[in-house]
PDB file of N, H, CA, C and O in Angstrom:
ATOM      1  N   UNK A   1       0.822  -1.190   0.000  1.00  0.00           N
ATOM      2  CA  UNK A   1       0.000   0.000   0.000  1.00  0.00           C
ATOM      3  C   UNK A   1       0.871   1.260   0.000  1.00  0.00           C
ATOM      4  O   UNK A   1       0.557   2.230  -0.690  1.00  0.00           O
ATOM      5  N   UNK A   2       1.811   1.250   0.663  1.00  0.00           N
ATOM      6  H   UNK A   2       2.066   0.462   1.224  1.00  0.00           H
ATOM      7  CA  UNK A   2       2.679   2.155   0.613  1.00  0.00           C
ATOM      8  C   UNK A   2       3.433   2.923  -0.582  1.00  0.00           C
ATOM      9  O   UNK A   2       3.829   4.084  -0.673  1.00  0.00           O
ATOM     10  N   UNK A   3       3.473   1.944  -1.369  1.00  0.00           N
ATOM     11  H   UNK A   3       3.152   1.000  -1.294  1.00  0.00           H
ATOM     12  CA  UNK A   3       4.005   1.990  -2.890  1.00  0.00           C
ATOM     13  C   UNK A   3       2.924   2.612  -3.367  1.00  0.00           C
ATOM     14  O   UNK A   3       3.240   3.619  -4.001  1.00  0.00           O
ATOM     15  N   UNK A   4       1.322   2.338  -3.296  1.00  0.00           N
ATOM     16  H   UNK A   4       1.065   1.520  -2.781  1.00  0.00           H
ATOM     17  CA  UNK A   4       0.919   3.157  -4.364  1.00  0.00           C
ATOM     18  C   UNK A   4       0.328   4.375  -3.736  1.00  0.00           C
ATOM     19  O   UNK A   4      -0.539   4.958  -4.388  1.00  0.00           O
ATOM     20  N   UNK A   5       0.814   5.051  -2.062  1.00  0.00           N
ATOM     21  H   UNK A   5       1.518   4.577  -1.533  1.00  0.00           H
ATOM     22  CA  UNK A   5       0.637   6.045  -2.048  1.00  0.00           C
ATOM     23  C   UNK A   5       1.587   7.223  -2.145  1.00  0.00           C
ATOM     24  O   UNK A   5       1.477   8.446  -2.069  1.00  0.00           O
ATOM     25  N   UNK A   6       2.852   6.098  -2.401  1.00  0.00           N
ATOM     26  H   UNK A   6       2.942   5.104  -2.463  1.00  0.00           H
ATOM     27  CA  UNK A   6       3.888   7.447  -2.904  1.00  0.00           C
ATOM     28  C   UNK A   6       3.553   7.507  -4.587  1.00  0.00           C
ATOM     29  O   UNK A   6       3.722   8.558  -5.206  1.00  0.00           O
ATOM     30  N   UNK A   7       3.122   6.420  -5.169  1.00  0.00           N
ATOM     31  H   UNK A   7       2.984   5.567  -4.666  1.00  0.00           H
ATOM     32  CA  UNK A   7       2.607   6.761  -6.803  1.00  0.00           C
ATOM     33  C   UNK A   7       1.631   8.136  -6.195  1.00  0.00           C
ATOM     34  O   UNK A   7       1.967   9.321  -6.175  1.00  0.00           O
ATOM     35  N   UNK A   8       0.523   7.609  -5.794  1.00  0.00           N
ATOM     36  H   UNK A   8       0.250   6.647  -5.810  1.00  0.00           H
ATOM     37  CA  UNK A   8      -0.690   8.682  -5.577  1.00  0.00           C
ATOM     38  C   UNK A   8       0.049  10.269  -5.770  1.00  0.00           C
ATOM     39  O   UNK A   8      -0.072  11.076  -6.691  1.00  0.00           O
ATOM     40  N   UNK A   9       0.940  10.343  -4.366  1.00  0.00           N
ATOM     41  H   UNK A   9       1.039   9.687  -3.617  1.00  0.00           H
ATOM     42  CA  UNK A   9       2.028  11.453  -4.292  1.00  0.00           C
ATOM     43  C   UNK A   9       3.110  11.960  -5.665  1.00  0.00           C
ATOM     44  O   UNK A   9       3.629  13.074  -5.742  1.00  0.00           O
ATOM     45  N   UNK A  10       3.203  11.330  -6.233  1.00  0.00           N
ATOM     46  H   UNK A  10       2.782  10.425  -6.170  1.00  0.00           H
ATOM     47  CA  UNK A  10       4.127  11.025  -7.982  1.00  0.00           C
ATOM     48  C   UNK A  10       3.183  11.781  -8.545  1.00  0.00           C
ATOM     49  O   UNK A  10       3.269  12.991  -8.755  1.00  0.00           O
ATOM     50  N   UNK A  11       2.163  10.987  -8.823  1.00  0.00           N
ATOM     51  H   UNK A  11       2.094  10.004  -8.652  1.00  0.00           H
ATOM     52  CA  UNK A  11       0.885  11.582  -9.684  1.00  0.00           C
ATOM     53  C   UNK A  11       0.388  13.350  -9.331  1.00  0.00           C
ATOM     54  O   UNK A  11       0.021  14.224 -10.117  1.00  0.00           O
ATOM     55  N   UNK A  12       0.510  13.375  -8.301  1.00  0.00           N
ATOM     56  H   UNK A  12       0.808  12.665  -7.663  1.00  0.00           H
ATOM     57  CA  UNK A  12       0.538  14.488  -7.460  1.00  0.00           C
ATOM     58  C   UNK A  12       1.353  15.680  -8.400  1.00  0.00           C
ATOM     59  O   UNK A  12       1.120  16.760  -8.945  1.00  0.00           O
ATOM     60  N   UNK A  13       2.015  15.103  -8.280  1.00  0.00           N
ATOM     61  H   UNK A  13       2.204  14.227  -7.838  1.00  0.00           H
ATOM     62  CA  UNK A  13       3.087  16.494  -8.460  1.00  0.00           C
ATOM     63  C   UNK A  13       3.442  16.463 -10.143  1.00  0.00           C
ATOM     64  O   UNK A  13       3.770  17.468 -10.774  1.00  0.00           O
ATOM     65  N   UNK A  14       3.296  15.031 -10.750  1.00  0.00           N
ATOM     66  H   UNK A  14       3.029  14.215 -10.237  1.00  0.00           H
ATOM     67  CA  UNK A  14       3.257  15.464 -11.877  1.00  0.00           C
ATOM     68  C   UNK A  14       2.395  16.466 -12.612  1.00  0.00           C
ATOM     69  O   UNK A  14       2.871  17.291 -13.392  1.00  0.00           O
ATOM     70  N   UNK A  15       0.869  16.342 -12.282  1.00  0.00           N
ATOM     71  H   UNK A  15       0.482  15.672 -11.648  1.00  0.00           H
ATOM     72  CA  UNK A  15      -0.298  17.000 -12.751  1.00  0.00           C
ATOM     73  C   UNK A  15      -0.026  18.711 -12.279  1.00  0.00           C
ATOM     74  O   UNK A  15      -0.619  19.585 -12.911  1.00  0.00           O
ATOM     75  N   UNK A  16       0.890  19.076 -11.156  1.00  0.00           N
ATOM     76  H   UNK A  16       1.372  18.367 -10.642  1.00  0.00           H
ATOM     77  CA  UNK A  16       1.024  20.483 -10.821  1.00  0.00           C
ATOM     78  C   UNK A  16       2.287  20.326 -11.918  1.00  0.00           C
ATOM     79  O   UNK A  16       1.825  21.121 -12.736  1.00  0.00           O
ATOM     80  N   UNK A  17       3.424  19.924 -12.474  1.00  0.00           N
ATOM     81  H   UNK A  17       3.800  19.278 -11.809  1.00  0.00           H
ATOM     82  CA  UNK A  17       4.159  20.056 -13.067  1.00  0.00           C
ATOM     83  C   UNK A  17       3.152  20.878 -14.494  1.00  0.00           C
ATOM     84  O   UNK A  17       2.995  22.037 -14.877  1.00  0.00           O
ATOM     85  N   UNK A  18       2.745  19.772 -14.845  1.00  0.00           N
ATOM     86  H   UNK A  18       2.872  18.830 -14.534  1.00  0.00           H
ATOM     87  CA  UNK A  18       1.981  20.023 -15.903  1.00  0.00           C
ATOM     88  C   UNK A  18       0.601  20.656 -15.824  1.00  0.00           C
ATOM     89  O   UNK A  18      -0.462  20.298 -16.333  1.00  0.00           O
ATOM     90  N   UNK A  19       1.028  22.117 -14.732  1.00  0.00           N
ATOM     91  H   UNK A  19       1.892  22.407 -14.319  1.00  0.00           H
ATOM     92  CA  UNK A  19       0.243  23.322 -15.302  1.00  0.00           C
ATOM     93  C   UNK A  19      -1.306  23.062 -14.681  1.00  0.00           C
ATOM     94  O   UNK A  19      -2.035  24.032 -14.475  1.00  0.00           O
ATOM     95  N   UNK A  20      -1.761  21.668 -14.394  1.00  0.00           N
ATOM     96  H   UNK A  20      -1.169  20.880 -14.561  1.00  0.00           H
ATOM     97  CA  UNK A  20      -3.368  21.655 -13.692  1.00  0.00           C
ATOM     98  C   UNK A  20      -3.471  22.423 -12.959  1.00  0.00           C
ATOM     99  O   UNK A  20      -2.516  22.973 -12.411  1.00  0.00           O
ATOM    100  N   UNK A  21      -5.035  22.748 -12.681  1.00  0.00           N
ATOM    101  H   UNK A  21      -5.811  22.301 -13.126  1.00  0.00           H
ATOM    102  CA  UNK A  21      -5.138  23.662 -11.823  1.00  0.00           C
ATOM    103  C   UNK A  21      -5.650  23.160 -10.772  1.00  0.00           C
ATOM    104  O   UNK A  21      -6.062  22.000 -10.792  1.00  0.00           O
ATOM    105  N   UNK A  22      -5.733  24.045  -9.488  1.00  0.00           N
ATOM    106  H   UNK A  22      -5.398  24.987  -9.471  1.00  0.00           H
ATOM    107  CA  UNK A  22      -5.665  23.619  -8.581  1.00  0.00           C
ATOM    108  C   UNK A  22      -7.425  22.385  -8.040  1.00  0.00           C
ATOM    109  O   UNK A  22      -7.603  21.467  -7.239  1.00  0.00           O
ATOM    110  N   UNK A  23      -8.191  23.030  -8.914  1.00  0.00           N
ATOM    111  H   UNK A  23      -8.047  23.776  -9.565  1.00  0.00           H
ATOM    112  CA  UNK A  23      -9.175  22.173  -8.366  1.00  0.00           C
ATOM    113  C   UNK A  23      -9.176  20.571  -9.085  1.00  0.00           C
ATOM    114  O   UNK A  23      -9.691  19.558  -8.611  1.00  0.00           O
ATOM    115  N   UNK A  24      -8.415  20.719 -10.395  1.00  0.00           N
ATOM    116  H   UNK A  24      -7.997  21.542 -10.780  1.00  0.00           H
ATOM    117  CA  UNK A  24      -8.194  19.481 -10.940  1.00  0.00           C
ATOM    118  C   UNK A  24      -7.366  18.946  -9.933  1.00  0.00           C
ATOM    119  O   UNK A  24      -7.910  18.305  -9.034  1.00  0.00           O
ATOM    120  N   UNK A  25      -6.661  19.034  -9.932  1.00  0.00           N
ATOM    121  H   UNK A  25      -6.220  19.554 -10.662  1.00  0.00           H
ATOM    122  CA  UNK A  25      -5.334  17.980  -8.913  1.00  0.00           C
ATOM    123  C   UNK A  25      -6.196  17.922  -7.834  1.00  0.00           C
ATOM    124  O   UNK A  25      -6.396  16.772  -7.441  1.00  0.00           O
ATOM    125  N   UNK A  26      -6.818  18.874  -7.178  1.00  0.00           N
ATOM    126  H   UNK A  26      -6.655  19.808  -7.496  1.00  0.00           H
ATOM    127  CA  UNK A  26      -7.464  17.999  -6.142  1.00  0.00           C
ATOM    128  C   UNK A  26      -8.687  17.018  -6.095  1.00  0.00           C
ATOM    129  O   UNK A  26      -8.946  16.292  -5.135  1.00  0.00           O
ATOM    130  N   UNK A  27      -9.656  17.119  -7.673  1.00  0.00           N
ATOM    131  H   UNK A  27      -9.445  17.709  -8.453  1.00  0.00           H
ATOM    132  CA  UNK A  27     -10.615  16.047  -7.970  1.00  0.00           C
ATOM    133  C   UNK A  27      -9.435  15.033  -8.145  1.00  0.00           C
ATOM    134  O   UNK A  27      -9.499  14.044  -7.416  1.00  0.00           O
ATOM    135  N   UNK A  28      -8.518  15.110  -8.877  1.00  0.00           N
ATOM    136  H   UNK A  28      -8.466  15.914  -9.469  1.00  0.00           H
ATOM    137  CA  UNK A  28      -7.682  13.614  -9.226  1.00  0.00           C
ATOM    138  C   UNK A  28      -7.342  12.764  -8.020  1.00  0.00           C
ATOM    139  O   UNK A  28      -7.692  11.605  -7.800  1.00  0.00           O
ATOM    140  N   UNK A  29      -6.552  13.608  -7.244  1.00  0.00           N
ATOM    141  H   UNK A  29      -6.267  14.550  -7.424  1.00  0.00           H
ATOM    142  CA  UNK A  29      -5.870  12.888  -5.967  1.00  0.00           C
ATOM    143  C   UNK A  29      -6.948  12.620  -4.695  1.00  0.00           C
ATOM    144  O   UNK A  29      -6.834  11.764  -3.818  1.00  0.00           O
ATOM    145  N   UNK A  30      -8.079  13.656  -4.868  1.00  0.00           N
ATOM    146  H   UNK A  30      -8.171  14.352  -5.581  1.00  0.00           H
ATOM    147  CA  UNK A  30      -8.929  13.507  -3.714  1.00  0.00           C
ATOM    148  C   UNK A  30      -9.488  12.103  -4.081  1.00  0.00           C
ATOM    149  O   UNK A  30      -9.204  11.274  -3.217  1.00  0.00           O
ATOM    150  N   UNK A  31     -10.061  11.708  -4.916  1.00  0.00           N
ATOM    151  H   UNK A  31     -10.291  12.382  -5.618  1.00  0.00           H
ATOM    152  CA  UNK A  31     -10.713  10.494  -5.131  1.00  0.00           C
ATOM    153  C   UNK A  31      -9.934   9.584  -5.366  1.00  0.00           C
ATOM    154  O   UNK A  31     -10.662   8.592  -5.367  1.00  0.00           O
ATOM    155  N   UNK A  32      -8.429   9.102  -5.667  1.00  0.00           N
ATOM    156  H   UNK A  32      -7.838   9.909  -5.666  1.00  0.00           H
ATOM    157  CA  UNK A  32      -8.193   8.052  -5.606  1.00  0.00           C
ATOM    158  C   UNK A  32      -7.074   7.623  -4.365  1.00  0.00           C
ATOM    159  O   UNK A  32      -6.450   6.570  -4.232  1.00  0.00           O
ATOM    160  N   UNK A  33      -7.074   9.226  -3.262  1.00  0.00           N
ATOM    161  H   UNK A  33      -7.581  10.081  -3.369  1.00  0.00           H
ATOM    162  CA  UNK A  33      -6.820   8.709  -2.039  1.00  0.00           C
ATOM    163  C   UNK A  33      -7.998   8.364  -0.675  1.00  0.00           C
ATOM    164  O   UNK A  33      -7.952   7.866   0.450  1.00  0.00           O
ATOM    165  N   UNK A  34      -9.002   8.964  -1.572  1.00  0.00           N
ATOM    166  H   UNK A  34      -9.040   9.368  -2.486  1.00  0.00           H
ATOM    167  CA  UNK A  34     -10.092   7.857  -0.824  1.00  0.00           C
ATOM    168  C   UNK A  34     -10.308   6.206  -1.179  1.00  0.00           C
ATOM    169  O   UNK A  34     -10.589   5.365  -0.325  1.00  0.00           O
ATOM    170  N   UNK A  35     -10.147   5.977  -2.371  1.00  0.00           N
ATOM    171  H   UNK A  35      -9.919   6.661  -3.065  1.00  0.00           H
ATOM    172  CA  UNK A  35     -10.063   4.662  -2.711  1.00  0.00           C
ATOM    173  C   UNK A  35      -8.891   3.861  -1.474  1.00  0.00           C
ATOM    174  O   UNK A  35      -9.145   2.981  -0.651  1.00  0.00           O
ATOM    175  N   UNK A  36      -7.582   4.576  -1.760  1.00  0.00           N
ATOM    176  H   UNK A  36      -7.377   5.291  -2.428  1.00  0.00           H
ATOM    177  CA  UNK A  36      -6.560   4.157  -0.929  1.00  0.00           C
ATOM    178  C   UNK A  36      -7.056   3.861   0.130  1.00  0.00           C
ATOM    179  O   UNK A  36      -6.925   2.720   0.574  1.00  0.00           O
ATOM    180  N   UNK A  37      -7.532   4.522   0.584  1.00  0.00           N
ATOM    181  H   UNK A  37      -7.638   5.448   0.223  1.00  0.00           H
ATOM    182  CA  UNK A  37      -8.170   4.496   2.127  1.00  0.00           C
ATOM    183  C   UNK A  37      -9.170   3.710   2.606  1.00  0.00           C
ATOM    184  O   UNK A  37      -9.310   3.237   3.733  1.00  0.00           O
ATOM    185  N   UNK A  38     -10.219   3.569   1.111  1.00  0.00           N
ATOM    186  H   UNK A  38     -10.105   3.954   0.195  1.00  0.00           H
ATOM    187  CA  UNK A  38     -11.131   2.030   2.165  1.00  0.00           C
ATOM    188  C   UNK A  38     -10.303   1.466   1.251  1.00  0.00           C
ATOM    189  O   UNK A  38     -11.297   1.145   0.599  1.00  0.00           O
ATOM    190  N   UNK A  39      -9.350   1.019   0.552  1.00  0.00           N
ATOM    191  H   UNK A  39      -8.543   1.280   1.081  1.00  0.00           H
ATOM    192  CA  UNK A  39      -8.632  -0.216   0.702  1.00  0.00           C
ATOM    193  C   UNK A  39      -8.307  -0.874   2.189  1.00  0.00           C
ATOM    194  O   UNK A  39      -8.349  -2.060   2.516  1.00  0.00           O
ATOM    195  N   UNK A  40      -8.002   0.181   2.907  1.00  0.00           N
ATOM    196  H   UNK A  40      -7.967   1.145   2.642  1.00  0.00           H
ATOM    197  CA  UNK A  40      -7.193  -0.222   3.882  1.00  0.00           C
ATOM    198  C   UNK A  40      -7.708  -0.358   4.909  1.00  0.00           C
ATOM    199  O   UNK A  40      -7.106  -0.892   5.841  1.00  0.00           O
ATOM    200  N   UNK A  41      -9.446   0.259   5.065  1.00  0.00           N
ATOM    201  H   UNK A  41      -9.935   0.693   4.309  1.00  0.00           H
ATOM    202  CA  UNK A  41     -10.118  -0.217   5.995  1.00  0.00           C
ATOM    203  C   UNK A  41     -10.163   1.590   6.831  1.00  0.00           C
ATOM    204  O   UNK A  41     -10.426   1.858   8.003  1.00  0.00           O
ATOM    205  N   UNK A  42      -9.788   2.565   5.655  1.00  0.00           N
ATOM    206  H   UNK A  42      -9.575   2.347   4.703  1.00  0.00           H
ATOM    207  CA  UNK A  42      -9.468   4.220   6.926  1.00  0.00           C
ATOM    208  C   UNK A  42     -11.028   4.651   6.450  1.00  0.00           C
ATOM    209  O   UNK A  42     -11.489   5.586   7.105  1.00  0.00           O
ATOM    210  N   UNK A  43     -11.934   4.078   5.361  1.00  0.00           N
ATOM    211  H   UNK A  43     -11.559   3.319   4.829  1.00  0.00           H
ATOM    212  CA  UNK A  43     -12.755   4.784   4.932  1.00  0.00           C
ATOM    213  C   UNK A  43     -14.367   3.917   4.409  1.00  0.00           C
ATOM    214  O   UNK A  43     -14.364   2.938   3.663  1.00  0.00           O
ATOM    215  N   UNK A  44     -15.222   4.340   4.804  1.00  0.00           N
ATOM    216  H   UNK A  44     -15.225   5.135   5.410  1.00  0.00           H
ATOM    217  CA  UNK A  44     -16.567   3.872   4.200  1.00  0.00           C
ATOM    218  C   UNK A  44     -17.366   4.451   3.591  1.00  0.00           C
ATOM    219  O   UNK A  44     -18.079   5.128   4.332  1.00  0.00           O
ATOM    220  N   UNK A  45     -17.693   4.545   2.220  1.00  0.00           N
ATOM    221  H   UNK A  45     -17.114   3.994   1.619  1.00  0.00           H
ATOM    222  CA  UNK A  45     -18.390   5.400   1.854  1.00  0.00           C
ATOM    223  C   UNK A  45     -19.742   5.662   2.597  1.00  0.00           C
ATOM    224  O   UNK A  45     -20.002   4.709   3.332  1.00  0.00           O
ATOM    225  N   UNK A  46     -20.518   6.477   2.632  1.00  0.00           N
ATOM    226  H   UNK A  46     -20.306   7.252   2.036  1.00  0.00           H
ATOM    227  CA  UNK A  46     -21.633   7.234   3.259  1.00  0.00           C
ATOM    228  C   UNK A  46     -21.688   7.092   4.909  1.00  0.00           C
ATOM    229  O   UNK A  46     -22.774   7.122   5.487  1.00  0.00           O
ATOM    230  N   UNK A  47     -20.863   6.987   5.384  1.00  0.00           N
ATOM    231  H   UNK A  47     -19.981   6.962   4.915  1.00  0.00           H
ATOM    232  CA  UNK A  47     -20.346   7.020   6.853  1.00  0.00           C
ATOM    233  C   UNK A  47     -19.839   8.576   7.143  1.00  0.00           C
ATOM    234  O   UNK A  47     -19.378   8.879   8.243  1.00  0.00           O
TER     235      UNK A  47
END
């Protein structure tokens, strides 16, 4: 899990490299570090 939250973090900074703006990078990363998260048991949806 660790591995794909430094990707998550990678992905991160590529998308500010490349000029996104700020509410994009945060739809991108917001939703697939919630995924991360009920992977792991940090998150339930509608809780």
């Amino acid at each position: 899990m660790l591995e794909l939250q430094q990707a998550l973090r990678e992905f991160e900074s590529d998308l500010r490299r490349a000029g996104k703006s700020e509410n994009t990078v945060h739809t991108y990363v917001d939703r697939a570090d919630r995924f991360l998260r009920y992977l792991c048991g940090d998150y339930r949806p509608g809780e």
